[in-house]
N, C-alpha and C positions, 0 to 999 in steps of 0.2 A: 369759808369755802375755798377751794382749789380748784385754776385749771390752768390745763397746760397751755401755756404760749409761746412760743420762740421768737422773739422780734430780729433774730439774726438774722445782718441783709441776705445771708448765702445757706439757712436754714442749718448751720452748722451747729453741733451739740460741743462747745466749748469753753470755756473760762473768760466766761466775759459777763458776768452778771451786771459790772457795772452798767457797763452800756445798754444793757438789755432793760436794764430797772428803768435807769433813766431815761432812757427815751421813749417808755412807755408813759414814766408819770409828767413827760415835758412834754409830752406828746410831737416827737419829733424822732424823725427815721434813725435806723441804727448808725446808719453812716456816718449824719450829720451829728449825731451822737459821739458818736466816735472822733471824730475828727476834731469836734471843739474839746473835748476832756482829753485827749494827745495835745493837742496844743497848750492847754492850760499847763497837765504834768511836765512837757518838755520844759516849757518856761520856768517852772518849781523844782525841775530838778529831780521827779519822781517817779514811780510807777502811777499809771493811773488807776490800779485795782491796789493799792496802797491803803489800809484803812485811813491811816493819816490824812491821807491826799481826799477820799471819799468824805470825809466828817466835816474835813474844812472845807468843801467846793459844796457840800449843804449846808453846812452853820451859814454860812455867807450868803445864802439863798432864802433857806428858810429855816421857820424855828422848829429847834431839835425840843424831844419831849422823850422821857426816857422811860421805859417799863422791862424792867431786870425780871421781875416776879412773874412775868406772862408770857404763856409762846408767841409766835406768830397768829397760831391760830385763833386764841384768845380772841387778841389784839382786833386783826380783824372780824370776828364777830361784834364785837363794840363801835366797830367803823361801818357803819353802812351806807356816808356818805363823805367822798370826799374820796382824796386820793393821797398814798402815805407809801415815804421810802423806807423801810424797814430795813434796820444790819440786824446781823447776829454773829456768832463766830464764823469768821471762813465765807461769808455771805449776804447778799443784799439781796432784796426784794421790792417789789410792789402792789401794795392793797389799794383796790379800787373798788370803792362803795361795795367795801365787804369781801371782795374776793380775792382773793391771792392769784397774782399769773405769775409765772415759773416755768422753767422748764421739768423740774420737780416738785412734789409736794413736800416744803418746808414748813408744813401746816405745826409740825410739834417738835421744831425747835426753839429753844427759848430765844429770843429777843433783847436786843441790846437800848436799841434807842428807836424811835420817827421820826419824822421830818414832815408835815404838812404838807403838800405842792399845792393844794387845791381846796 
């Protein structure tokens, strides 16, 4: 299932998925989101919407589990508990006890890897 969410602190429609993902499934404001993954990437040298930079500040976090064969949508219907960061091409996501929040419904793109937070 899909709904829409925007955790951007200024309700802005922009390119920041990272942030938005993450501080929904860390449960922690956009800002304070923002601010700690700017600081991480500065120190590494990187963009912080960098898939690089995104795989490794969750490998390091938690364990990644990978489903190439399933969309998102899939995925989260198999998930109905628990909360999970989802890539795919071009974007990140998060499913929470089943439900995708987005700013769009990424419900039937396929799916690269998860990440457990919860």
């Amino acid at each position: 299932m899909y709904r829409y969410h925007n955790a951007n602190a200024l309700g802005n429609a922009v390119n920041d998925c990272v942030v938005r993902a993450i501080s929904i499934a860390e449960r922690k404001t956009w800002d304070e989101t923002y601010i700690e993954l700017s600081e991480i990437a500065r120190i590494e040298g990187i963009l912080l919407d960098d898939v690089n930079f995104v795989e490794n500040y969750l490998d390091k976090r938690y364990k990644r589990q990978c489903h190439y064969a399933k969309t998102v949508g899939e995925f989260a219907e198999e998930c109905d508990e628990g909360t999970y960061l989802v890539t795919m091409e071009g974007h990140i996501t998060v499913v929470v006890d089943g439900t995708v929040y987005d700013t769009f419904d990424c419900t039937d793109r396929r799916m690269w890897c998860a990440w457990k937070v919860k």
